[in-house]
N, CA and C atoms as an extended XYZ file, in Angstrom:
456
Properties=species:S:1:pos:R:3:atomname:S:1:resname:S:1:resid:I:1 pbc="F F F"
N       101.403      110.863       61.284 N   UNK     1
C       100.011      110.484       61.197 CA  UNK     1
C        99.207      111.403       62.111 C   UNK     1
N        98.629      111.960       61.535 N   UNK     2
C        97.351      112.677       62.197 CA  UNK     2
C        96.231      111.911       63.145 C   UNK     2
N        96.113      112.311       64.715 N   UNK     3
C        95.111      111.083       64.741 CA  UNK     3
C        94.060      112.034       65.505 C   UNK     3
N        94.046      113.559       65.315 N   UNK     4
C        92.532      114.524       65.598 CA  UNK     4
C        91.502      113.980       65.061 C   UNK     4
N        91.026      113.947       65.385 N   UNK     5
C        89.157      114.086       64.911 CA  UNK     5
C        88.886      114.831       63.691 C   UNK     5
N        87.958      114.972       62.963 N   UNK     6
C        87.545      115.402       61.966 CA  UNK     6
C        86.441      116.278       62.854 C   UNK     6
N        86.204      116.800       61.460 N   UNK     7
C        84.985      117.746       62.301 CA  UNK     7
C        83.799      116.943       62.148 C   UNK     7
N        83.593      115.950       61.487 N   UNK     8
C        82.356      115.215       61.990 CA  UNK     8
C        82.452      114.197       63.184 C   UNK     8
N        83.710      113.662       63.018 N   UNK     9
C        84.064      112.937       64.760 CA  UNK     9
C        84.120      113.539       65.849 C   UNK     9
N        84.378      115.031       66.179 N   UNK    10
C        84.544      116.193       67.100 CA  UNK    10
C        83.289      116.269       67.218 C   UNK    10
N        82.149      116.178       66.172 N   UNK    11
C        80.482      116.584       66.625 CA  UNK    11
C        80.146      115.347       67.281 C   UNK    11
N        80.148      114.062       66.625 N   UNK    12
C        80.223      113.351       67.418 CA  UNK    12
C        80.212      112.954       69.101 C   UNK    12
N        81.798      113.610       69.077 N   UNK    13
C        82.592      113.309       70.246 CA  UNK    13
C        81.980      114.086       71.226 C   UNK    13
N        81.735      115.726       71.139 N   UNK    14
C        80.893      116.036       71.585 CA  UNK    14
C        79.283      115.709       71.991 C   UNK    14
N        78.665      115.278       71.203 N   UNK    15
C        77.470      114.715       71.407 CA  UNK    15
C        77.316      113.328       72.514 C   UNK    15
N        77.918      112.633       72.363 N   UNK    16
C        78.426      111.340       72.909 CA  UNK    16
C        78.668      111.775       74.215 C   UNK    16
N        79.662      112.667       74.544 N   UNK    17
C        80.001      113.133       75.958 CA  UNK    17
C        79.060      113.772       76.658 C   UNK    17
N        78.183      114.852       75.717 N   UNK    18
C        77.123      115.675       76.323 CA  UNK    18
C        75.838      114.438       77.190 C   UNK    18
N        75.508      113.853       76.208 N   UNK    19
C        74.755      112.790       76.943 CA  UNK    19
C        75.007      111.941       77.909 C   UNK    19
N        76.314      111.085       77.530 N   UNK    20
C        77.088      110.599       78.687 CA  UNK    20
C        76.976      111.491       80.051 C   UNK    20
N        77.217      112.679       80.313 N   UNK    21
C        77.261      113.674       80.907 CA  UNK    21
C        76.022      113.830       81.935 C   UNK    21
N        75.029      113.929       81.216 N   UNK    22
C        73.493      114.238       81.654 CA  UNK    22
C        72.911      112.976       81.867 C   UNK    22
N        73.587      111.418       81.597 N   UNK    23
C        72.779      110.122       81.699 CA  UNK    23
C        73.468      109.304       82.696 C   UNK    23
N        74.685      109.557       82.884 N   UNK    24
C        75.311      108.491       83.607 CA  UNK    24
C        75.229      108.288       84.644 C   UNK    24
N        75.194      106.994       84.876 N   UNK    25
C        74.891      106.864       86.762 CA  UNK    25
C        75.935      107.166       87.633 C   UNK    25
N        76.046      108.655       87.732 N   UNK    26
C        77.887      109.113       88.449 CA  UNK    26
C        77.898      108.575       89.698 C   UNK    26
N        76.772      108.425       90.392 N   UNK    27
C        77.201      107.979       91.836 CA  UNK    27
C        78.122      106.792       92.166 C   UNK    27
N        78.184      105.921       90.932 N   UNK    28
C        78.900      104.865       90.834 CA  UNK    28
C        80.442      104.746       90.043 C   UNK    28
N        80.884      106.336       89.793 N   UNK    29
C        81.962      106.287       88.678 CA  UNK    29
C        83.328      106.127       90.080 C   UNK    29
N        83.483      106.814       90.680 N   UNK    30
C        84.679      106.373       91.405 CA  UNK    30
C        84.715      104.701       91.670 C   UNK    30
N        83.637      104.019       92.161 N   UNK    31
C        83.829      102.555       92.377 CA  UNK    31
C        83.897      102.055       90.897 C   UNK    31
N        83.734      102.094       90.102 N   UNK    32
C        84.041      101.909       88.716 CA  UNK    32
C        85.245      101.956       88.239 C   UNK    32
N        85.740      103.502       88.359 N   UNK    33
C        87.055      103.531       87.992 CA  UNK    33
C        88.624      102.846       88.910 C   UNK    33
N        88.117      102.298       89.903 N   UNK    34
C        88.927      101.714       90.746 CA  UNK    34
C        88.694       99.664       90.333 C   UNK    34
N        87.198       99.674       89.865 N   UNK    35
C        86.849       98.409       89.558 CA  UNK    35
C        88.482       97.436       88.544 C   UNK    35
N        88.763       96.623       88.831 N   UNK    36
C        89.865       95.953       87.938 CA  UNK    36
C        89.071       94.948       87.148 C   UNK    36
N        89.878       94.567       85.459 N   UNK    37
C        88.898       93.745       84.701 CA  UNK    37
C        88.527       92.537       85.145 C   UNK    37
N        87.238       92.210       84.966 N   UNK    38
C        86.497       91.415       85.505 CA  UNK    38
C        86.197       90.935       86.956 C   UNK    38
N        86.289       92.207       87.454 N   UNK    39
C        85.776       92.560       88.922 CA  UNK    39
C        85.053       93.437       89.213 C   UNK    39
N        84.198       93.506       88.611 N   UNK    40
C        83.229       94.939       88.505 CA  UNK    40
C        82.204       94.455       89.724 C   UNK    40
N        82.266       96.103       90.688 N   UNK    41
C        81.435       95.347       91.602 CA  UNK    41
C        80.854       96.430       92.449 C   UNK    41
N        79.823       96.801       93.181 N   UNK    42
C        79.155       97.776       93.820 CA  UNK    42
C        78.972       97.796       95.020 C   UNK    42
N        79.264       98.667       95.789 N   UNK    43
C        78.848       98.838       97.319 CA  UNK    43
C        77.356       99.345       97.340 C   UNK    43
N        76.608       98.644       97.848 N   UNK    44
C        75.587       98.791       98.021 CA  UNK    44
C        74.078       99.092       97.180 C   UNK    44
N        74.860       98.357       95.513 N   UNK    45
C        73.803       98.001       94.742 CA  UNK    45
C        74.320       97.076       94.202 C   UNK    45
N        73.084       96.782       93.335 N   UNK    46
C        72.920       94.889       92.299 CA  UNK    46
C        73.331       95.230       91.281 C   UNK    46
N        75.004       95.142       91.070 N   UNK    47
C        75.224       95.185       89.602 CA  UNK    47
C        74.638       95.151       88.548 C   UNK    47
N        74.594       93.660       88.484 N   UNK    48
C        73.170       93.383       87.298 CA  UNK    48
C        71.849       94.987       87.054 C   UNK    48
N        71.500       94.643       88.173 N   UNK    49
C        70.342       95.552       88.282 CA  UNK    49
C        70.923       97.084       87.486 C   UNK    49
N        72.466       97.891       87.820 N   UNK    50
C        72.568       98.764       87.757 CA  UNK    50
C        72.934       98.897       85.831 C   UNK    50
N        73.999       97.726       85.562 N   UNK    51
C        74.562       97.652       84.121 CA  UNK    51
C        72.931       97.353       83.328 C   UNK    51
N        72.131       96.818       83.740 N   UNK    52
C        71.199       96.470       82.463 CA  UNK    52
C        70.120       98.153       82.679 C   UNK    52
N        69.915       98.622       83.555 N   UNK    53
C        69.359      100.178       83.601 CA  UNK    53
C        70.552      100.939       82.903 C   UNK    53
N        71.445      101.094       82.954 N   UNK    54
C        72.714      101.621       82.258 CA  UNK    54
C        72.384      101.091       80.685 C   UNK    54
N        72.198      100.218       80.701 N   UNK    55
C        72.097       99.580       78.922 CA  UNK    55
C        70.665       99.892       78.479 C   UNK    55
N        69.805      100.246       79.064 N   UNK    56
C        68.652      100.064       78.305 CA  UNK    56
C        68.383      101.944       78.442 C   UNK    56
N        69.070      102.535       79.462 N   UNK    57
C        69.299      103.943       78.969 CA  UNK    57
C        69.760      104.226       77.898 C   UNK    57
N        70.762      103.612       77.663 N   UNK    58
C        71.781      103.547       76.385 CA  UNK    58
C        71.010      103.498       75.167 C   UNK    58
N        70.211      102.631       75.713 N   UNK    59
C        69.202      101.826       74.283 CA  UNK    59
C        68.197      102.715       73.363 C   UNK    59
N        67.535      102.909       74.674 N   UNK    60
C        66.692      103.872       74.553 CA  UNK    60
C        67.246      105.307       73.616 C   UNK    60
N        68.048      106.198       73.531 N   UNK    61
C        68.231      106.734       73.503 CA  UNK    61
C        69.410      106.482       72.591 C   UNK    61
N        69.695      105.271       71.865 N   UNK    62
C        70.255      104.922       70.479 CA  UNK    62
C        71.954      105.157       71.144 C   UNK    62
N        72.551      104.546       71.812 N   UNK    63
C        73.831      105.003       72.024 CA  UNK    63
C        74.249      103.382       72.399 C   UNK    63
N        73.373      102.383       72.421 N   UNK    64
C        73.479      101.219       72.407 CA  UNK    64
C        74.017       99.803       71.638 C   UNK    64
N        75.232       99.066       71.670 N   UNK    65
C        75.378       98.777       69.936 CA  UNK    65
C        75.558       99.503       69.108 C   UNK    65
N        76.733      100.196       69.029 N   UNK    66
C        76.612      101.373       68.228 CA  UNK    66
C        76.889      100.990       66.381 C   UNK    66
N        77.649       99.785       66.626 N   UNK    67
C        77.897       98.991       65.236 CA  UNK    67
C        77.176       98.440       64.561 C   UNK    67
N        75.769       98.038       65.323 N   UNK    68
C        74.546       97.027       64.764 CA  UNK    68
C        73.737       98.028       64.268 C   UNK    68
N        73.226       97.321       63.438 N   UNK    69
C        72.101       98.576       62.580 CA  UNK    69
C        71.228       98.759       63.180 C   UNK    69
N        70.485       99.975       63.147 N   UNK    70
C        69.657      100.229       63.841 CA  UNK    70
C        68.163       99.732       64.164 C   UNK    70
N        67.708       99.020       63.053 N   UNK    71
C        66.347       97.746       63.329 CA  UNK    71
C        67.241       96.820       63.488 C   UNK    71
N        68.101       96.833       64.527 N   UNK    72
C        68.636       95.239       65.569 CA  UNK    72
C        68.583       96.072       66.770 C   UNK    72
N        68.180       97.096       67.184 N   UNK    73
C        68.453       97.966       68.367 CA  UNK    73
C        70.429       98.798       68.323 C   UNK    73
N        70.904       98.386       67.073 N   UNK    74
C        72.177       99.572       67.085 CA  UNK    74
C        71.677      100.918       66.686 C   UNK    74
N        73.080      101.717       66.285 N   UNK    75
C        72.812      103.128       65.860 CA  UNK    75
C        73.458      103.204       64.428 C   UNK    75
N        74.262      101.983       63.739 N   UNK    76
C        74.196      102.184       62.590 CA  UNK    76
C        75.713      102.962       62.118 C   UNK    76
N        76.791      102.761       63.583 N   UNK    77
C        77.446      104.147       63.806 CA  UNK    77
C        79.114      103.105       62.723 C   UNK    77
N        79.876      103.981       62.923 N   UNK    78
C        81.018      103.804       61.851 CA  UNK    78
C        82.197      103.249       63.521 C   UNK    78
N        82.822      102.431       62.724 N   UNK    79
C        84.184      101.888       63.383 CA  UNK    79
C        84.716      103.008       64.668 C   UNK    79
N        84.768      103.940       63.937 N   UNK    80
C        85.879      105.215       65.044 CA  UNK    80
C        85.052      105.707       65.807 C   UNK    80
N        83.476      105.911       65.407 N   UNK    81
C        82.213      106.182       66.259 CA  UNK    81
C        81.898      105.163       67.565 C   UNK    81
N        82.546      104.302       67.459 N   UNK    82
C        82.302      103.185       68.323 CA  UNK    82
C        83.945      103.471       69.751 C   UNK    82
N        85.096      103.733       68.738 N   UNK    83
C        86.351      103.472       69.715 CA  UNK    83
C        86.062      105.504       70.460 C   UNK    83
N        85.610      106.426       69.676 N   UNK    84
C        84.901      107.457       70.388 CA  UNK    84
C        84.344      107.531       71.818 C   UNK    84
N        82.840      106.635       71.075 N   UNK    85
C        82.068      106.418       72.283 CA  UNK    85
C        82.731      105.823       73.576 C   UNK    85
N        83.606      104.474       73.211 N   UNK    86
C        84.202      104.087       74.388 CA  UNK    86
C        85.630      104.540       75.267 C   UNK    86
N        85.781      105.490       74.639 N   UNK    87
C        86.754      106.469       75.044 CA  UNK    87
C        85.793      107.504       76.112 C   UNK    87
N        84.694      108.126       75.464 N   UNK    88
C        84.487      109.245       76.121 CA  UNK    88
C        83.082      108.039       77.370 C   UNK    88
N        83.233      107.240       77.223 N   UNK    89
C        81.919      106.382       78.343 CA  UNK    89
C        82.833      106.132       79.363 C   UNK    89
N        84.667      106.008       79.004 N   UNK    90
C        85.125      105.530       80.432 CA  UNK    90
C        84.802      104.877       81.209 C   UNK    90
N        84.563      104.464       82.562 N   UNK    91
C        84.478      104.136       83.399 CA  UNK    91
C        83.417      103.741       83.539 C   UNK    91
N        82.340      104.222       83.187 N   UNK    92
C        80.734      103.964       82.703 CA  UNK    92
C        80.674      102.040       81.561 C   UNK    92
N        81.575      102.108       80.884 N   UNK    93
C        81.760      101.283       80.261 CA  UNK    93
C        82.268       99.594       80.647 C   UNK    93
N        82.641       99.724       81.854 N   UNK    94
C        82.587       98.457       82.918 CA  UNK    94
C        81.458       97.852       83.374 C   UNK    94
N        80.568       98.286       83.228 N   UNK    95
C        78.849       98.366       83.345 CA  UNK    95
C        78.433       96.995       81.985 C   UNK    95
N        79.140       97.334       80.665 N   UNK    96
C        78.743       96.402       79.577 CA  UNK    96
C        79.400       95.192       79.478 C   UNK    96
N        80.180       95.016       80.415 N   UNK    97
C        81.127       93.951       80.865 CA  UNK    97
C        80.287       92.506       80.807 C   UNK    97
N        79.317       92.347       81.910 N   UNK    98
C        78.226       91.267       81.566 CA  UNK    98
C        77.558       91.042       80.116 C   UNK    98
N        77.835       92.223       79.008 N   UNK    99
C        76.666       91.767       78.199 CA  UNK    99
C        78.200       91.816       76.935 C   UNK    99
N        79.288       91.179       76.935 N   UNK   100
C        80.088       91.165       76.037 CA  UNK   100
C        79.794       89.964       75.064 C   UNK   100
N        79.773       88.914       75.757 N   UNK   101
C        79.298       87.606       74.831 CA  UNK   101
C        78.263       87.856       73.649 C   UNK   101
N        76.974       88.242       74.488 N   UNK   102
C        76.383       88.436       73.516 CA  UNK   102
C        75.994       89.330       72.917 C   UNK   102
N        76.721       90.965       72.926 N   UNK   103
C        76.923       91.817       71.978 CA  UNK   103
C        77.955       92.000       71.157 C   UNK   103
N        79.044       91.129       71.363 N   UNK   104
C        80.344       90.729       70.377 CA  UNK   104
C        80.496       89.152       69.535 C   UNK   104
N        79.838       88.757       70.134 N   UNK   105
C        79.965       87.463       69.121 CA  UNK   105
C        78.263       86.398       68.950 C   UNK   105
N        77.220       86.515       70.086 N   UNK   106
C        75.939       85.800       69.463 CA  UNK   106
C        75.373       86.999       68.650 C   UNK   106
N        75.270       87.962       68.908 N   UNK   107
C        74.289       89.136       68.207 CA  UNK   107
C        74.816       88.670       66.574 C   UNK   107
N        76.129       89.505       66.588 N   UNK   108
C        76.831       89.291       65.296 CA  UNK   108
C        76.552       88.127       64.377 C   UNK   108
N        76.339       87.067       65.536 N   UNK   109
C        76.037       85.626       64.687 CA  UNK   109
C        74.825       85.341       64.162 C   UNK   109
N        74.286       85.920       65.165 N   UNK   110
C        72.670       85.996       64.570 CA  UNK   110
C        72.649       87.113       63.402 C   UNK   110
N        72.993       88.360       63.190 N   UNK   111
C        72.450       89.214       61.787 CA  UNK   111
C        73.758       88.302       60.811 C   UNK   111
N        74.403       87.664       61.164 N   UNK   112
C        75.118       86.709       59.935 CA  UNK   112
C        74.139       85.759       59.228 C   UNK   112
N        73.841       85.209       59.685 N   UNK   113
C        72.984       83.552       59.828 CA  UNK   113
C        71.545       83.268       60.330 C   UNK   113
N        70.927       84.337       60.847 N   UNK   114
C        69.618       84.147       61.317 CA  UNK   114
C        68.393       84.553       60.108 C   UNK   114
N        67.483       83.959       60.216 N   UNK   115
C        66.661       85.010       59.395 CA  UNK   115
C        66.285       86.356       59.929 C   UNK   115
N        64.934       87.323       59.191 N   UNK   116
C        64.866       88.540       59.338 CA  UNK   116
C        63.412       88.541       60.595 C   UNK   116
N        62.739       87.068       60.933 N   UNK   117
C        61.905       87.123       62.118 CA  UNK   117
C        63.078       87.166       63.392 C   UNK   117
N        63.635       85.788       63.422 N   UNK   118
C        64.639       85.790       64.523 CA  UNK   118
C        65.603       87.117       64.727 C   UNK   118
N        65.931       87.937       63.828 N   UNK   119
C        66.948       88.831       63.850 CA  UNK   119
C        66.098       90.063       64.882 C   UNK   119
N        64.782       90.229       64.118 N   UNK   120
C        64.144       90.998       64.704 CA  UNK   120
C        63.307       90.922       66.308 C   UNK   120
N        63.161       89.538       66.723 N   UNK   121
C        62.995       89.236       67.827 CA  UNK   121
C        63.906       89.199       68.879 C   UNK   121
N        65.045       88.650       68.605 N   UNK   122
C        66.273       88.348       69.715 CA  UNK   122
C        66.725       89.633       69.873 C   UNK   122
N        67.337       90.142       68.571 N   UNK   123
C        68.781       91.374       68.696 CA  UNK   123
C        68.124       92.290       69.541 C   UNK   123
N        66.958       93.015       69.323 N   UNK   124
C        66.276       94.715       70.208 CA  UNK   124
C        66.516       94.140       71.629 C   UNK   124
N        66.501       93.173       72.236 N   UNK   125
C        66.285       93.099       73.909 CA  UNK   125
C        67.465       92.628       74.407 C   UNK   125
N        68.306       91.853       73.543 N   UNK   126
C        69.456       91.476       73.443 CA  UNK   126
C        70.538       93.174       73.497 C   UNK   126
N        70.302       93.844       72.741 N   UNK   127
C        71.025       95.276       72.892 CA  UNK   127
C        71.056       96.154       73.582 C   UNK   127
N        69.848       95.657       73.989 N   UNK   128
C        68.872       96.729       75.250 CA  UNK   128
C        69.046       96.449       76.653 C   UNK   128
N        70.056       95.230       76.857 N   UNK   129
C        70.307       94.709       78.305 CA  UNK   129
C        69.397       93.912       78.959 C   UNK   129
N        67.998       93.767       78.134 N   UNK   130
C        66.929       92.944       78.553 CA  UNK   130
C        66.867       91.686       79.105 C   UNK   130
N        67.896       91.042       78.016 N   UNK   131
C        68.394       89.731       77.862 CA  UNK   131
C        69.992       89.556       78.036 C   UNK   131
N        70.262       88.813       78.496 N   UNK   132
C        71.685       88.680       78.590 CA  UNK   132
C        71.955       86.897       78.007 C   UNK   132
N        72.956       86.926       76.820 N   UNK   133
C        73.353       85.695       76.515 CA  UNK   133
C        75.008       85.396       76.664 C   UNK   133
N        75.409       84.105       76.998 N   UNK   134
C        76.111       83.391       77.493 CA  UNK   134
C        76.449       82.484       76.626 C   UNK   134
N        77.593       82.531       76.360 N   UNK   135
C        78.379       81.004       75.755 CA  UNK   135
C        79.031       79.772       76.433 C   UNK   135
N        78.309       78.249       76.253 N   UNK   136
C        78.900       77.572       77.757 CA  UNK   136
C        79.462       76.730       77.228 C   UNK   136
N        79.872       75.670       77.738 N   UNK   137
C        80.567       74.334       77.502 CA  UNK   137
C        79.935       73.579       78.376 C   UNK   137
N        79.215       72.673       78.402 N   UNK   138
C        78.517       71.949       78.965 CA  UNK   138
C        78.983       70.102       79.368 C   UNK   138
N        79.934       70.055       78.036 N   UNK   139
C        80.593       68.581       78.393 CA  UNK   139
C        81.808       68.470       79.020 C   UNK   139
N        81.759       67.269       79.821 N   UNK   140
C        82.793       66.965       80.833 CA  UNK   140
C        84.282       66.933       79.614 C   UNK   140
N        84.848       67.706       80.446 N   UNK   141
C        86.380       67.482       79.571 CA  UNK   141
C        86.417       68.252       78.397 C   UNK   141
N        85.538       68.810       78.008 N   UNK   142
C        85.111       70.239       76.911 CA  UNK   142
C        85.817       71.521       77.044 C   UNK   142
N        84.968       71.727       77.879 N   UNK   143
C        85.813       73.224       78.358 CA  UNK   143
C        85.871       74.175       77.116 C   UNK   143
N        86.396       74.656       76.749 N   UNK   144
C        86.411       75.492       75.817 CA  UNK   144
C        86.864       75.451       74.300 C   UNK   144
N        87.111       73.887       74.573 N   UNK   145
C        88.270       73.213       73.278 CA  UNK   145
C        87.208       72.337       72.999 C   UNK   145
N        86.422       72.655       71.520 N   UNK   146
C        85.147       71.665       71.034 CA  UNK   146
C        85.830       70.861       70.414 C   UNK   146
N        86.895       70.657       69.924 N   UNK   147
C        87.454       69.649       68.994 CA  UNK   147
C        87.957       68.466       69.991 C   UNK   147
N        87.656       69.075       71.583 N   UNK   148
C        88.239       67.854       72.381 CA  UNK   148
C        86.871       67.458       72.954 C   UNK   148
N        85.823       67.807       72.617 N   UNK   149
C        84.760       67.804       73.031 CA  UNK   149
C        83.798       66.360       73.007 C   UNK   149
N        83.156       65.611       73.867 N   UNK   150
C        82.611       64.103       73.931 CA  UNK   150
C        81.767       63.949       74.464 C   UNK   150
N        80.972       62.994       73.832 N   UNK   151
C        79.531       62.474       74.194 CA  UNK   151
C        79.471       60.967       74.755 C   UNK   151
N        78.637       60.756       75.504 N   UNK   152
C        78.060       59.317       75.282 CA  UNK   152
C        76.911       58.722       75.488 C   UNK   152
């Protein structure tokens, strides 16, 4: 099995890196690349503060959501365009860690099931790091298992 690039994934791949390159917040890539999952954390800046400027660079500049179409704030990009990008973002890519919930499973739910006002209101700020959404469990004894889930 062949698993090179094509020459349109190589332009790609290139492109992706060139920007990465010229955008990324490097001062933070060694504490990054030492960061372990779900410990992402900064000496002497506000995470938050740094991943949602990281995302709305991204945004801006269409490298954001790369799977969502592009009037939701994606780029419209193909499956391998996506495992690309997060290959060549590395370490940079611990940064999108906070905004997984709701760029992997509410966004998605919304261009499933939402109409085309809501789609167009939520998803752009939602992609853009603007907004950050959260999935909770709120009932005692819930937790993450809704079928064990109770009211009274």
């Amino acid at each position: 099995m062949n698993f090179d690039d094509t020459p349109q994934e190589a332009a790609f791949r290139a492109e992706a890196k060139a920007w990465i390159g010229a955008n990324a917040p490097k001062q933070y890539e060694d504490e990054l690349r030492k960061a372990s999952l779900g410990r992402v954390a900064l000496k002497g800046a506000n995470i938050l503060e740094v991943a949602k400027a990281w995302q709305k660079k991204k945004a801006d500049a269409g490298w954001a959501c790369l799977h969502w179409p592009k009037e939701y704030g994606g780029r419209g990009a193909s499956p391998i365009e996506r495992v690309i990008w997060q290959q060549e973002e590395g370490p940079f890519g611990r940064l999108s860690s906070m905004f997984i919930i709701g760029h992997g499973m509410c966004g998605p739910t919304m261009m499933a099931f939402a109409g085309e006002e809501q789609k167009r209101k939520y998803l752009p700020p939602l992609a853009s790091g603007e907004k950050i959404w959260c999935q909770l469990f709120s009932e005692p004894a819930g937790g993450s298992d809704v079928a064990g889930l109770r009211t009274r």
